[in-house]
PyMOL Python script that loads the backbone (N, CA, C, O; Angstrom):
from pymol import cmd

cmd.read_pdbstr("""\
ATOM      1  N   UNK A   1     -84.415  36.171  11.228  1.00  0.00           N
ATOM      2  CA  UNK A   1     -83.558  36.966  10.361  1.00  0.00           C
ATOM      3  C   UNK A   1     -82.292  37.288  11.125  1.00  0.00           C
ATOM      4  O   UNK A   1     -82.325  37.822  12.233  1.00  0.00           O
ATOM      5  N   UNK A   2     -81.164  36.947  10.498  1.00  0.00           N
ATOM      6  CA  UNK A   2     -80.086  37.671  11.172  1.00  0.00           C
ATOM      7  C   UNK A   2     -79.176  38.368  10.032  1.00  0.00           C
ATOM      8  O   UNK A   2     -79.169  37.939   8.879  1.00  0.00           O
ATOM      9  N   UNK A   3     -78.487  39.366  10.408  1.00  0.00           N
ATOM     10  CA  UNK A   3     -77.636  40.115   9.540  1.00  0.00           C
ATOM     11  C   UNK A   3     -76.093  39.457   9.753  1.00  0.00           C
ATOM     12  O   UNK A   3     -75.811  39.155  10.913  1.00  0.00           O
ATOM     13  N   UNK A   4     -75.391  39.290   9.030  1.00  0.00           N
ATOM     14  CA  UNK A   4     -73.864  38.582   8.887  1.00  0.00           C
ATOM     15  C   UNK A   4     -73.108  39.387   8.435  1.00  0.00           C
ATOM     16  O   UNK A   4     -73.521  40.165   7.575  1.00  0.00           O
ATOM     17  N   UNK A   5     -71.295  39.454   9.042  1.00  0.00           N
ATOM     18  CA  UNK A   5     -70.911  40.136   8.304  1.00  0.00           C
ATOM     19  C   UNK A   5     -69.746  39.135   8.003  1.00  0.00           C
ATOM     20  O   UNK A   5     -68.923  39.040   8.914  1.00  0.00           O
ATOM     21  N   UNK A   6     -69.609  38.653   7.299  1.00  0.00           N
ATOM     22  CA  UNK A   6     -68.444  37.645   6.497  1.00  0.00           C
ATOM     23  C   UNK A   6     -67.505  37.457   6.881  1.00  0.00           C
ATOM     24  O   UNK A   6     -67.076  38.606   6.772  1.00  0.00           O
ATOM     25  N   UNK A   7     -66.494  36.777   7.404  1.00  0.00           N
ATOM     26  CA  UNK A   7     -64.844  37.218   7.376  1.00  0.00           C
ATOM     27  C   UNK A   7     -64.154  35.890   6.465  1.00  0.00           C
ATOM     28  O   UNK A   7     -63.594  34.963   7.051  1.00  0.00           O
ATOM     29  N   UNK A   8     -64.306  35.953   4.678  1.00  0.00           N
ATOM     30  CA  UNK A   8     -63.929  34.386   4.458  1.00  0.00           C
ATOM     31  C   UNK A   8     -62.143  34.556   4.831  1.00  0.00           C
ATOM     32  O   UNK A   8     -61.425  35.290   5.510  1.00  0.00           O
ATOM     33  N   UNK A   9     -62.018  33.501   4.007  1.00  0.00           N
ATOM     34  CA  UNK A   9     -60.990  33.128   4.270  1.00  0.00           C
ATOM     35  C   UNK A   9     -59.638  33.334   5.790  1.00  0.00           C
ATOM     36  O   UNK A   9     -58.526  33.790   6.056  1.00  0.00           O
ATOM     37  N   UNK A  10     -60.701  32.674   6.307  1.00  0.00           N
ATOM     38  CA  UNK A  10     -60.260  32.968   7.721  1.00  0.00           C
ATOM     39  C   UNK A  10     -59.447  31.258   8.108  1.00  0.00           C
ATOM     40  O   UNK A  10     -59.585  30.309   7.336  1.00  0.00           O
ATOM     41  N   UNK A  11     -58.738  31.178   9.248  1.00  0.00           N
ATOM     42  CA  UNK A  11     -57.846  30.235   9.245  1.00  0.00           C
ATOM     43  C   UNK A  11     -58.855  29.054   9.823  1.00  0.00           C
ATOM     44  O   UNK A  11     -58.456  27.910   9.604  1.00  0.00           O
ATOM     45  N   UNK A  12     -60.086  29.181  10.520  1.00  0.00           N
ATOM     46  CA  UNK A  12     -60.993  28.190  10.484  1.00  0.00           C
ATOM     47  C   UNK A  12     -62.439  28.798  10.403  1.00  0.00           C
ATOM     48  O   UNK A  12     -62.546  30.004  10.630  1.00  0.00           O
ATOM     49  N   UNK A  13     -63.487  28.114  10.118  1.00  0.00           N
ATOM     50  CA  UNK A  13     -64.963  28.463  10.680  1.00  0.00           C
ATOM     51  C   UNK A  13     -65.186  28.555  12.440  1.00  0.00           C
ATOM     52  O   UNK A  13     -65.028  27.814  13.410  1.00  0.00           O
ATOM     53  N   UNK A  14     -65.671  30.011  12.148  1.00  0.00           N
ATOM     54  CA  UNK A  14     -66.198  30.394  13.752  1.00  0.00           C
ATOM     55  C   UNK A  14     -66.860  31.903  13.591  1.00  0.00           C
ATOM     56  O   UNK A  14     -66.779  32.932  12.921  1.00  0.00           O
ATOM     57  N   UNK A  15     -67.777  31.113  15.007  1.00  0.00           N
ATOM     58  CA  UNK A  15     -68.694  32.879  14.905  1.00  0.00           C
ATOM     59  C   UNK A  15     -67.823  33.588  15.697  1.00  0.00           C
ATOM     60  O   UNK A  15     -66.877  33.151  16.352  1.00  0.00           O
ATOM     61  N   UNK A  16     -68.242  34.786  15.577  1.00  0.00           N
ATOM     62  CA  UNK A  16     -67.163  36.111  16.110  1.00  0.00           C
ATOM     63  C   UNK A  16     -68.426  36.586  17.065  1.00  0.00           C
ATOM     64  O   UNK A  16     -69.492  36.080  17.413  1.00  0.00           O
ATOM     65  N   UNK A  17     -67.868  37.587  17.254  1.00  0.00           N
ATOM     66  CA  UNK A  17     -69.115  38.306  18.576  1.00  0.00           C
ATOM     67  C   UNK A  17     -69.512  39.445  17.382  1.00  0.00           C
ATOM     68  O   UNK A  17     -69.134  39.631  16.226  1.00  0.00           O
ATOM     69  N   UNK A  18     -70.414  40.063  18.227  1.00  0.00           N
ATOM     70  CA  UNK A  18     -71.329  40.795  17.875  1.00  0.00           C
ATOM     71  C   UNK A  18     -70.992  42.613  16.888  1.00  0.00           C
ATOM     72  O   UNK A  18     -70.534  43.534  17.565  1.00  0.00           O
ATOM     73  N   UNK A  19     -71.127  42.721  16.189  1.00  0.00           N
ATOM     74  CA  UNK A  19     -70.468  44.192  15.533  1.00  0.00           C
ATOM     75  C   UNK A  19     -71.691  44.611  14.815  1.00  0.00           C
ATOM     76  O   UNK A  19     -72.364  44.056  13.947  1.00  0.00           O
ATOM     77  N   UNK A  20     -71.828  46.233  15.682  1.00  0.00           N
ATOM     78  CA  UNK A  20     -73.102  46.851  15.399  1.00  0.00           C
ATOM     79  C   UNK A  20     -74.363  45.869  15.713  1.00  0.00           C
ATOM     80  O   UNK A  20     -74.706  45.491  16.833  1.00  0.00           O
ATOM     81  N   UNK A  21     -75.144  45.453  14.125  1.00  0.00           N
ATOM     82  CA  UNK A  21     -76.157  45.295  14.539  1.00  0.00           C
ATOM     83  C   UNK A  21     -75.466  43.397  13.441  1.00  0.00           C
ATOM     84  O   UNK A  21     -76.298  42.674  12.892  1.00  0.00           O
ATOM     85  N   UNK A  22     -74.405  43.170  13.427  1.00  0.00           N
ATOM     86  CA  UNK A  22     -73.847  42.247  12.886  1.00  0.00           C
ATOM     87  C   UNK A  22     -73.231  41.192  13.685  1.00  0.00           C
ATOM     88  O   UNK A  22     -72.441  41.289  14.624  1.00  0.00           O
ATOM     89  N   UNK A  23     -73.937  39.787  12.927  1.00  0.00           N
ATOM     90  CA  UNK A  23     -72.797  38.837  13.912  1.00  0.00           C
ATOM     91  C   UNK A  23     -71.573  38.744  12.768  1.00  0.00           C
ATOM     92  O   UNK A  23     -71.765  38.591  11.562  1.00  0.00           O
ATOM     93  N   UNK A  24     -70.293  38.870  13.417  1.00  0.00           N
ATOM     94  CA  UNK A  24     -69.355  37.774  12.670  1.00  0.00           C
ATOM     95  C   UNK A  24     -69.289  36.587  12.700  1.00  0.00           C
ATOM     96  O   UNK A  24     -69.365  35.811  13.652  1.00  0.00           O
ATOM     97  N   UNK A  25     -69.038  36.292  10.852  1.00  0.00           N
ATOM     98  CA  UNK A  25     -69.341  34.515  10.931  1.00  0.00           C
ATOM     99  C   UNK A  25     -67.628  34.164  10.024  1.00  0.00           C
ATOM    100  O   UNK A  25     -67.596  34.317   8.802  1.00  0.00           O
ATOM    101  N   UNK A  26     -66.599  33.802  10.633  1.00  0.00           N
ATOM    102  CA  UNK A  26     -65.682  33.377   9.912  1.00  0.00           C
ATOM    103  C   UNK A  26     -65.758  32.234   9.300  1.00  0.00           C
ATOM    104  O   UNK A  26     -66.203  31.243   9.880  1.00  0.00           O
ATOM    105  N   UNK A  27     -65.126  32.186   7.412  1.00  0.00           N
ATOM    106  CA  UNK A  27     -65.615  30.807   6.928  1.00  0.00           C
ATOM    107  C   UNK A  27     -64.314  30.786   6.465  1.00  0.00           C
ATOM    108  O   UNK A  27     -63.754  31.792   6.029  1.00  0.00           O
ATOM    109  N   UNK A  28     -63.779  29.647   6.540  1.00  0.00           N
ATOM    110  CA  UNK A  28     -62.544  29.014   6.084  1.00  0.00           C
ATOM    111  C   UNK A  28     -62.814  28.358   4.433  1.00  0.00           C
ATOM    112  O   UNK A  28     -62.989  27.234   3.962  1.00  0.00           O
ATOM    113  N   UNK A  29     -62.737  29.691   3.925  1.00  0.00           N
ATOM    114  CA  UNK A  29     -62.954  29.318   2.243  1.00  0.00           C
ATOM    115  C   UNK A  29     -62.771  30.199   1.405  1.00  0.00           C
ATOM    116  O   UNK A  29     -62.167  31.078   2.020  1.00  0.00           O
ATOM    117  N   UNK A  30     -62.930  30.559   0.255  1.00  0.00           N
ATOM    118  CA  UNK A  30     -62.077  31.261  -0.578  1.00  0.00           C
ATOM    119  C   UNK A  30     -63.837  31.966  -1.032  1.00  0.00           C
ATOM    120  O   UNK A  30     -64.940  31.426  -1.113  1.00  0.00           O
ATOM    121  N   UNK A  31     -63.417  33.213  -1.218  1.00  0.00           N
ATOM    122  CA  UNK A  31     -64.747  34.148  -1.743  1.00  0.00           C
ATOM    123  C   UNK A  31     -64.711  33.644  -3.628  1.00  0.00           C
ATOM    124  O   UNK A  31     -64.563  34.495  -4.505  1.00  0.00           O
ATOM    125  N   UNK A  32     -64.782  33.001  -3.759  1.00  0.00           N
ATOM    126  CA  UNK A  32     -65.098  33.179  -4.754  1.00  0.00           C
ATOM    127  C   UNK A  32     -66.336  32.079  -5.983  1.00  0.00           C
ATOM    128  O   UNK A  32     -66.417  30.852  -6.041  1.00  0.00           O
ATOM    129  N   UNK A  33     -67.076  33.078  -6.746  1.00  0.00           N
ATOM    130  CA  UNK A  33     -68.519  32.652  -7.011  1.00  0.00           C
ATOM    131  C   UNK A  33     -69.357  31.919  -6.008  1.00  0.00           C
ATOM    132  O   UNK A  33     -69.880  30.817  -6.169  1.00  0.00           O
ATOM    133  N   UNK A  34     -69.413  32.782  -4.821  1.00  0.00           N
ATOM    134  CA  UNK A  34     -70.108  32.367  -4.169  1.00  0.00           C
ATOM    135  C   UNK A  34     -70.128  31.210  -3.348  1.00  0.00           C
ATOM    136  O   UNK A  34     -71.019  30.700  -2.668  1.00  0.00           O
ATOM    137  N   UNK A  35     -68.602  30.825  -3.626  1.00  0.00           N
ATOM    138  CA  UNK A  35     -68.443  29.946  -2.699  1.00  0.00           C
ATOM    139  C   UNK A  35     -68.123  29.539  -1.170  1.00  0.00           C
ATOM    140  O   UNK A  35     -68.235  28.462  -0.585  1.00  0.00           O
ATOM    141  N   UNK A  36     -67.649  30.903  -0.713  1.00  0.00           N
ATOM    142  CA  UNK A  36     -67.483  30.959   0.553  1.00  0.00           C
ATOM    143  C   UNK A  36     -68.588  31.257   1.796  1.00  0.00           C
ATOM    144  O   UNK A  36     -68.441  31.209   3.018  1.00  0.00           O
ATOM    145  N   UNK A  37     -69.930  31.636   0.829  1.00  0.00           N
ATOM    146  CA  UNK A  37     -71.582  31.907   1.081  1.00  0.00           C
ATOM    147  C   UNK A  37     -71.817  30.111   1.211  1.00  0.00           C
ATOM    148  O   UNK A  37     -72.203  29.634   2.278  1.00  0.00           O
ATOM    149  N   UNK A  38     -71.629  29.534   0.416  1.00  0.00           N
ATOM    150  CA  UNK A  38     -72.208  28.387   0.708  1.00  0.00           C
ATOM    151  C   UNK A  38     -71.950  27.515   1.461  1.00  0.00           C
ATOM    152  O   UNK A  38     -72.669  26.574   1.798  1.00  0.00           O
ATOM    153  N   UNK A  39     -70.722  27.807   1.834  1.00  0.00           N
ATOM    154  CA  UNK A  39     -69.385  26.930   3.019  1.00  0.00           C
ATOM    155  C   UNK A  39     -70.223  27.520   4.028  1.00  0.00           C
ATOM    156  O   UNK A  39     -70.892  26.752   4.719  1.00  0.00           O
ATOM    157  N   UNK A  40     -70.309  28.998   4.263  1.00  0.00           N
ATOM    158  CA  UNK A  40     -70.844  29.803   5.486  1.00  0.00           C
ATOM    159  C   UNK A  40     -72.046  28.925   5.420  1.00  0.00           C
ATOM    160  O   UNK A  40     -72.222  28.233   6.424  1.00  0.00           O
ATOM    161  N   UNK A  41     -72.832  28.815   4.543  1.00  0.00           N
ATOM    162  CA  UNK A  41     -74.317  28.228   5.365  1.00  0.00           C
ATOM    163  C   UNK A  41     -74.238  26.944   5.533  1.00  0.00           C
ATOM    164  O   UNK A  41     -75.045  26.527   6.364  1.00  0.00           O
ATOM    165  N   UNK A  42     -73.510  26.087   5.016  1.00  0.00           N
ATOM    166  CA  UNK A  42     -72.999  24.433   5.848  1.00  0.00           C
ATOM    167  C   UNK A  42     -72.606  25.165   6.828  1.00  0.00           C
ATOM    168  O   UNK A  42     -73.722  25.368   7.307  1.00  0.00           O
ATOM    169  N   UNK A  43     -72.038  25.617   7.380  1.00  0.00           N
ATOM    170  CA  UNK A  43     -71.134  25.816   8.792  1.00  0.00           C
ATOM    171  C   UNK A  43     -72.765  26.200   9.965  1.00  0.00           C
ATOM    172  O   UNK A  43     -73.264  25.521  10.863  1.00  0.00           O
ATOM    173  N   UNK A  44     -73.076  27.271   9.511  1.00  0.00           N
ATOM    174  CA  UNK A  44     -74.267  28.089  10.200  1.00  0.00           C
ATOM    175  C   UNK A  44     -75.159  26.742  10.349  1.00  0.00           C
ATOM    176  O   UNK A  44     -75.456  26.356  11.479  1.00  0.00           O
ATOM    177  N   UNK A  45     -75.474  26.216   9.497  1.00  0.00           N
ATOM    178  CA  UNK A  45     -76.250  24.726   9.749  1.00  0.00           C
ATOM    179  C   UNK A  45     -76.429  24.100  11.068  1.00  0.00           C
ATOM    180  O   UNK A  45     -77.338  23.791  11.838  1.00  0.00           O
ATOM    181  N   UNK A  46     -74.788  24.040  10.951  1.00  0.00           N
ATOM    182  CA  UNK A  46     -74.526  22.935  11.963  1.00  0.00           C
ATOM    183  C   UNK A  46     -74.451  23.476  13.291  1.00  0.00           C
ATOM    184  O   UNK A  46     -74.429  22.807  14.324  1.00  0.00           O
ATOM    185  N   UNK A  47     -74.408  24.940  13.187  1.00  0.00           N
ATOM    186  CA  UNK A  47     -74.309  25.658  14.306  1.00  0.00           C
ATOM    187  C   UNK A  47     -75.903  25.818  15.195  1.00  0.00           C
ATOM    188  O   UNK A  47     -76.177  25.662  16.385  1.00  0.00           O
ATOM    189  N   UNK A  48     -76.916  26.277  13.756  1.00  0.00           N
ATOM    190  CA  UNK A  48     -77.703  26.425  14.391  1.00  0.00           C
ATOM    191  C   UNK A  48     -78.538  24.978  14.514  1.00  0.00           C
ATOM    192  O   UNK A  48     -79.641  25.146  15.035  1.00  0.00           O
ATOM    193  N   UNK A  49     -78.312  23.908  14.229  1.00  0.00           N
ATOM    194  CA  UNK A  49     -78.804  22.356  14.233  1.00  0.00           C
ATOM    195  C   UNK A  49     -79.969  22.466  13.375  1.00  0.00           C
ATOM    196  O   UNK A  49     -81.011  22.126  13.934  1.00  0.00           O
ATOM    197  N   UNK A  50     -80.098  22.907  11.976  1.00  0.00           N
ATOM    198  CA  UNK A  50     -80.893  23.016  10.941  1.00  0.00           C
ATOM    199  C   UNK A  50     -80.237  22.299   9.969  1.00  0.00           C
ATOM    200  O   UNK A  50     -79.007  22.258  10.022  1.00  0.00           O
ATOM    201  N   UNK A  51     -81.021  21.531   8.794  1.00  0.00           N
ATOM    202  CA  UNK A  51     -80.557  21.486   7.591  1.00  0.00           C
ATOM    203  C   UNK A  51     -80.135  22.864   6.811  1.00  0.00           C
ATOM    204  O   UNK A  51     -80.264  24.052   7.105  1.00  0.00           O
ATOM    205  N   UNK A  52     -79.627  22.242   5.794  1.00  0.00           N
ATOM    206  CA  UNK A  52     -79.102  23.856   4.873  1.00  0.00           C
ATOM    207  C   UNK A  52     -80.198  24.394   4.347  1.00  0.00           C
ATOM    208  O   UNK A  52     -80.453  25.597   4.293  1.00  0.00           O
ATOM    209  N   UNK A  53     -81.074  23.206   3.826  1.00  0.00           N
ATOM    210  CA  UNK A  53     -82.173  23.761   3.558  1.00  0.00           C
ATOM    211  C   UNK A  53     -83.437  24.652   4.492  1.00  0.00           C
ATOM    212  O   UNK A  53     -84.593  24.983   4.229  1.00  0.00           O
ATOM    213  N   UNK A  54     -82.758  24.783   5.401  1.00  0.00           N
ATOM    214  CA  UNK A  54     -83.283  25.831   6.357  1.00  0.00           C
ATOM    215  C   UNK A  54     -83.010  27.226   6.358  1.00  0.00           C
ATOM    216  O   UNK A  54     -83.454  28.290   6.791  1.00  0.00           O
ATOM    217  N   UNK A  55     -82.169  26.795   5.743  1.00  0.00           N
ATOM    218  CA  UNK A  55     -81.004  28.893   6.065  1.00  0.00           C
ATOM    219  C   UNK A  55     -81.323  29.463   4.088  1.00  0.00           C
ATOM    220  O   UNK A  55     -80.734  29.188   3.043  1.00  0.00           O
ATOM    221  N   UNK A  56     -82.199  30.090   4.326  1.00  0.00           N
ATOM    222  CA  UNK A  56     -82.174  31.228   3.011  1.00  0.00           C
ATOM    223  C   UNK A  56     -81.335  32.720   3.491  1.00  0.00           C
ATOM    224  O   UNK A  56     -81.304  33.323   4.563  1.00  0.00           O
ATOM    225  N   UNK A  57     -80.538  33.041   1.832  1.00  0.00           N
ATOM    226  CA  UNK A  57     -79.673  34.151   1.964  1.00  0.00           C
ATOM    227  C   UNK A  57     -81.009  34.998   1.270  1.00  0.00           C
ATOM    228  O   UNK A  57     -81.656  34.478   0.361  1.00  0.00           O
ATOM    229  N   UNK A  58     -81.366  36.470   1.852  1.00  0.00           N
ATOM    230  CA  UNK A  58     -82.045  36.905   1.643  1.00  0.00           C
ATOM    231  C   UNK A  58     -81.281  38.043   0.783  1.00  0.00           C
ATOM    232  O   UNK A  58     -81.933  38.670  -0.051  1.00  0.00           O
ATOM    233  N   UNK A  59     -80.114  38.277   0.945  1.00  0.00           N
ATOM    234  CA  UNK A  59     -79.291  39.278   0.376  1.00  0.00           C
ATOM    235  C   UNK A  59     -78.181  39.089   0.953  1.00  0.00           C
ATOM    236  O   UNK A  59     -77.918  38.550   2.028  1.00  0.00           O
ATOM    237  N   UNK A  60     -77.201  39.817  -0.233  1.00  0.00           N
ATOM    238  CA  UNK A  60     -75.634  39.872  -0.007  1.00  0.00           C
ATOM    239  C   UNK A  60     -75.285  38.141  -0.435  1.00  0.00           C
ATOM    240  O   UNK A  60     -74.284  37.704   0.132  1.00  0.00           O
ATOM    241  N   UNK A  61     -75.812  37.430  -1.105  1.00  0.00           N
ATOM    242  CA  UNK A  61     -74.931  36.340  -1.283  1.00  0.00           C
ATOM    243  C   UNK A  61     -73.549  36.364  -1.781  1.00  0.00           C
ATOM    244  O   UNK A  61     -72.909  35.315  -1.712  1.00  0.00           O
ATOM    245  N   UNK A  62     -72.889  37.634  -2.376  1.00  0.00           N
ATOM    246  CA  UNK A  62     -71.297  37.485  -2.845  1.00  0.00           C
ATOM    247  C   UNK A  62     -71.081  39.189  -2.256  1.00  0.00           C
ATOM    248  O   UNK A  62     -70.641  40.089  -2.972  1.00  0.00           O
ATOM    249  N   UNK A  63     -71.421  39.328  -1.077  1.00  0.00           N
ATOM    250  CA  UNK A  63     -71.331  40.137  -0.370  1.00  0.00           C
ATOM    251  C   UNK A  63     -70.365  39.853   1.208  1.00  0.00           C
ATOM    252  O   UNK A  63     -69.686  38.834   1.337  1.00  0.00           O
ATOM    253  N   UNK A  64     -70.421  40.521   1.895  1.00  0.00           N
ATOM    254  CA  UNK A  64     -69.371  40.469   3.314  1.00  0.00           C
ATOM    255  C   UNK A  64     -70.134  40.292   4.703  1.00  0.00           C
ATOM    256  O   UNK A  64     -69.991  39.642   5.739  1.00  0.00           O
ATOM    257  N   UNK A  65     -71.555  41.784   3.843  1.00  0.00           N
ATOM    258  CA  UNK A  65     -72.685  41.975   4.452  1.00  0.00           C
ATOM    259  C   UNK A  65     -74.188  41.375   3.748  1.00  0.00           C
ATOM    260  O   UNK A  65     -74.853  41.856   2.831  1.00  0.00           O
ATOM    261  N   UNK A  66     -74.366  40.396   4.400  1.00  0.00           N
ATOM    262  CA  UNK A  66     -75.737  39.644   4.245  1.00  0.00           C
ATOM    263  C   UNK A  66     -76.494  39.297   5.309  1.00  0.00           C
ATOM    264  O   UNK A  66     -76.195  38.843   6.413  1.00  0.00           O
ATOM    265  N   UNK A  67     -77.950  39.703   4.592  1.00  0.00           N
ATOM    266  CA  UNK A  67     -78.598  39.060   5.797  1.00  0.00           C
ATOM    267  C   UNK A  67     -79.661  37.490   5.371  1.00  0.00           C
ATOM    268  O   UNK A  67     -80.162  37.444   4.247  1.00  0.00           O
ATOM    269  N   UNK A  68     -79.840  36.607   6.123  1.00  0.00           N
ATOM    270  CA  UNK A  68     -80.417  35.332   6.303  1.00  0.00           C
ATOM    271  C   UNK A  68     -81.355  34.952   7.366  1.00  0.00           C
ATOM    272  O   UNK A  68     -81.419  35.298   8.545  1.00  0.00           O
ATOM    273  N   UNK A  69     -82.047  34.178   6.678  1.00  0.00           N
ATOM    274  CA  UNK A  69     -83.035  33.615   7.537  1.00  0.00           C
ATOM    275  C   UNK A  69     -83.502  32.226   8.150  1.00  0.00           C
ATOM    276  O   UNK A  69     -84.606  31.682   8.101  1.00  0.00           O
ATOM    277  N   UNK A  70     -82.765  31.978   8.518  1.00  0.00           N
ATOM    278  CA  UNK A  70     -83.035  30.422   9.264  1.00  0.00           C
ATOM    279  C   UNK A  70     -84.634  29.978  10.045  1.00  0.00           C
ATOM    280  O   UNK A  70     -85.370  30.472  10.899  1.00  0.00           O
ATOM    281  N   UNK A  71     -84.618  28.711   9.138  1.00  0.00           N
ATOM    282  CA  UNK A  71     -86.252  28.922   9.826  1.00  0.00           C
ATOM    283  C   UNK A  71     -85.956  27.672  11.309  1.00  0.00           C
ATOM    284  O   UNK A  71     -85.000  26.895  11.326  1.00  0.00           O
ATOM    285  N   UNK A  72     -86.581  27.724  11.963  1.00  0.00           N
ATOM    286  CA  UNK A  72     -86.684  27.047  13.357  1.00  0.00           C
ATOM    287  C   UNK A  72     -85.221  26.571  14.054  1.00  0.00           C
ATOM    288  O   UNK A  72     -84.781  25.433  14.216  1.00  0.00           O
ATOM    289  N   UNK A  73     -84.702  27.735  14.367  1.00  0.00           N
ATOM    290  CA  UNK A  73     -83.095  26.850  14.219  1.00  0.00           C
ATOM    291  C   UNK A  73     -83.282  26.505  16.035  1.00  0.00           C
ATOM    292  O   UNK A  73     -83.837  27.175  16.906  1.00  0.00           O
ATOM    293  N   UNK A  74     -82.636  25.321  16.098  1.00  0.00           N
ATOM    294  CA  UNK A  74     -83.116  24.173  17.359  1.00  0.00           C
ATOM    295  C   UNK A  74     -81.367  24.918  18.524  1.00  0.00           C
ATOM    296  O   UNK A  74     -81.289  24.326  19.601  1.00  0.00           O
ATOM    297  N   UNK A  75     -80.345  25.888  18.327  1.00  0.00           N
ATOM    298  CA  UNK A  75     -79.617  26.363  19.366  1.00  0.00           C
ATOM    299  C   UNK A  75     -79.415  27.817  18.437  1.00  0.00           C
ATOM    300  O   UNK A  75     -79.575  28.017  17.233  1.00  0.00           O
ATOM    301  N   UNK A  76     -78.986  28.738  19.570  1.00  0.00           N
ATOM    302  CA  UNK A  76     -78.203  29.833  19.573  1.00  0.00           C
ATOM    303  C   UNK A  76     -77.300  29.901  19.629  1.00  0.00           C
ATOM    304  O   UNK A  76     -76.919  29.075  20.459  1.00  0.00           O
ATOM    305  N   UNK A  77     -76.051  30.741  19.004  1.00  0.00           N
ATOM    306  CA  UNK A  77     -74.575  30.388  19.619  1.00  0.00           C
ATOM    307  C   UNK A  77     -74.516  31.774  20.648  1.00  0.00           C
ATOM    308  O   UNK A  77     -75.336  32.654  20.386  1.00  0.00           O
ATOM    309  N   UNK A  78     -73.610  31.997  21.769  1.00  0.00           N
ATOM    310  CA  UNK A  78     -73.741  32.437  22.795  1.00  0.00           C
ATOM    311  C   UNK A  78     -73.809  33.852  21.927  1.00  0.00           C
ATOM    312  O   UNK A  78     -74.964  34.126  21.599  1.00  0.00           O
ATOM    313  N   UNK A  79     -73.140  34.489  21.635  1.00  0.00           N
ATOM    314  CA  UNK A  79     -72.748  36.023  20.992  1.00  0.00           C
ATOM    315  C   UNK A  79     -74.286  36.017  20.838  1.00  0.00           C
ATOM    316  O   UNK A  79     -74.540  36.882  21.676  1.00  0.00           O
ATOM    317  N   UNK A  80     -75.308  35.699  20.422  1.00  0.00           N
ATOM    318  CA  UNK A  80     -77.016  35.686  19.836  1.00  0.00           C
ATOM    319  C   UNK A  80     -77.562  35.541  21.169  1.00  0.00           C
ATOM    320  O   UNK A  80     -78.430  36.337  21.528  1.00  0.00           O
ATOM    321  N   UNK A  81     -77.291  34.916  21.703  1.00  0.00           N
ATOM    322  CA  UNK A  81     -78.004  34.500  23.295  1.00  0.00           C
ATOM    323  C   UNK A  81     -77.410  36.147  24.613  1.00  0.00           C
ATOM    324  O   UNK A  81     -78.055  36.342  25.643  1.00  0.00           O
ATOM    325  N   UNK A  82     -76.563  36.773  24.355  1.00  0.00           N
ATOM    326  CA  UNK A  82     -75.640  37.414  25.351  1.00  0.00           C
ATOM    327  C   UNK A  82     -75.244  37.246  26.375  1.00  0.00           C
ATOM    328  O   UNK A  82     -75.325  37.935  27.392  1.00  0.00           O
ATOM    329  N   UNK A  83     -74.509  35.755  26.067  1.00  0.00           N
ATOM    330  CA  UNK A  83     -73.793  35.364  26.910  1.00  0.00           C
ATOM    331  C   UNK A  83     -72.273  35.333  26.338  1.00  0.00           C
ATOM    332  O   UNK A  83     -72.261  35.369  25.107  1.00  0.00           O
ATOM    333  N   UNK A  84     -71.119  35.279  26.877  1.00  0.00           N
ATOM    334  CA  UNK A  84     -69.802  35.328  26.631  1.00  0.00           C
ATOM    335  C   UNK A  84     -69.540  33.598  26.089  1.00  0.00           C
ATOM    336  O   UNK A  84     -70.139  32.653  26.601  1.00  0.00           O
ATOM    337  N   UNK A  85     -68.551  33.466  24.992  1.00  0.00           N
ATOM    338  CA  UNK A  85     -68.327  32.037  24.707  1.00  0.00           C
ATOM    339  C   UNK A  85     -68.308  31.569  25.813  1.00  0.00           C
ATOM    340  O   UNK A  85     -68.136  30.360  25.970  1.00  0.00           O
TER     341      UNK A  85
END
""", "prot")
cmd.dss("prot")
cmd.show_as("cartoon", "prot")
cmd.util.cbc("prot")
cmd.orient("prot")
């Protein structure tokens, strides 16, 4: 399970570091119907080396704040690990 806190339309896809109990996940896409949720979980995919069909939105899908659940994801990105990029 991890909690997300959105930043779409950002000038590319990238994770952000850590806020509260939130990772930032910037998605280079437009919020709208849910489309910038679904860009975010292609991106998170590839991040965490899962299919998409790995990553369920458990809540917040047209939200900022969501949380998801990736099942067996094969890397960490450093901000999850606590290490510095």
């Amino acid at each position: 399970m991890l909690n997300i806190l959105g930043r779409p339309n950002a000038k590319r896809d990238a994770i952000g570091k850590v806020v509260g109990h939130q990772l930032e996940v910037y998605a280079a896409a437009v919020p709208r119907l849910g489309g910038a949720t679904a860009h975010m979980m292609r991106y998170l995919a590839g991040v965490f080396e899962v299919p998409v069909g790995a990553i369920q939105v458990v809540f917040g899908e047209r939200s900022v704040n969501k949380q998801i659940r990736i099942k067996s994801p094969k890397h960490l990105p450093a901000p999850i690990q606590g290490k510095p990029k």
